[in-house]
C-alpha positions in Angstrom: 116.2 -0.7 197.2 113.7 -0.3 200.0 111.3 1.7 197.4 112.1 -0.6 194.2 110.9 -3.9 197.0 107.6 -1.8 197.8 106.5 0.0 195.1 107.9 -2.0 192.0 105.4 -4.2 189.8 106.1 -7.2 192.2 106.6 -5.5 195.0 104.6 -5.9 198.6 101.9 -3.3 197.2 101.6 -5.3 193.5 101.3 -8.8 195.0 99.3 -7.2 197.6 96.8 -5.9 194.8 97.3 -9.7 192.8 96.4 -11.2 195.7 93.3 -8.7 196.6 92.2 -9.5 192.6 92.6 -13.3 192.9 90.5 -13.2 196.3 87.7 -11.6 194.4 87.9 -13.4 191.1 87.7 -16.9 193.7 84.5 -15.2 194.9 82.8 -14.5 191.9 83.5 -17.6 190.3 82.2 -19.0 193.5 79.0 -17.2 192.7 79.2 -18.3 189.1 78.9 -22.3 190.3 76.1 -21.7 192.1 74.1 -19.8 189.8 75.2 -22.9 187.1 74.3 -25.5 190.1 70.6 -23.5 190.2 70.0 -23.3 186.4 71.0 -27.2 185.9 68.5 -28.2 188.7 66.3 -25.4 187.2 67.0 -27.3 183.6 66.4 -30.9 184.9 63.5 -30.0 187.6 61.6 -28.9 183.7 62.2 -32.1 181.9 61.3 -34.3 184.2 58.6 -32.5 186.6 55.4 -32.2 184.7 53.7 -30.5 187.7 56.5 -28.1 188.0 55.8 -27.6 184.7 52.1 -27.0 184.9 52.7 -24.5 188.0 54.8 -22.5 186.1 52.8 -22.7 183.0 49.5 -21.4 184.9 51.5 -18.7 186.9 53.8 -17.4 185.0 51.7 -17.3 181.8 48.2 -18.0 182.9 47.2 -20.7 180.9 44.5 -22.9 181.8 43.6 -26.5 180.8 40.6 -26.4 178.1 38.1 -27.6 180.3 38.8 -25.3 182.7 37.3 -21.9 183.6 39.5 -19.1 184.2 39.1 -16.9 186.4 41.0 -13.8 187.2 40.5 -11.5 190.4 41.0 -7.8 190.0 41.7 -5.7 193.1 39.7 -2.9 193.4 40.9 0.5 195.1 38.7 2.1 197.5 39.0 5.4 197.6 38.1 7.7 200.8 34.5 9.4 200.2 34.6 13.0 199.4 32.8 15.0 202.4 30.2 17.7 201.2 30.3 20.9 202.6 27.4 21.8 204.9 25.7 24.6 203.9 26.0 27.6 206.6 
């Protein structure tokens, strides 16, 4: 009897593992409503911020307006100068 309480599918150690499940199922749909709370602000901050707009526009895809100049900066590695043997 003792064994069919513990080890049975609703035993201690089967609504100890259902309970352990729902615990991290609540925390991942946790997660989930945030990440839904983000992209809606995400999805609203789009279609009613222009200059969000144009800030992601120019950074993420480097557009420019048509009167504008663009110009792009390239970072050039130094490298350390070889040293010449002296001649002995």
């Amino acid at each position: 009897m003792i064994l069919q309480l513990l080890f049975e599918k609703n035993g201690l150690l089967g609504q100890y593992r259902l309970y352990n499940q729902i615990q991290n199922l609540e925390q991942e749909i946790d997660s989930l409503k945030m990440e839904l709370q983000k992209q809606q602000e995400e999805n609203q901050r789009l279609k009613t911020d222009s200059f969000y707009l144009e800030y992601l526009v120019r950074t993420k895809y480097g557009m420019s307006k048509a009167d504008e100049l663009p110009i792009q900066f390239i970072e050039i590695k130094k490298e350390k100068p070889v040293s010449i043997p002296a001649h002995q």
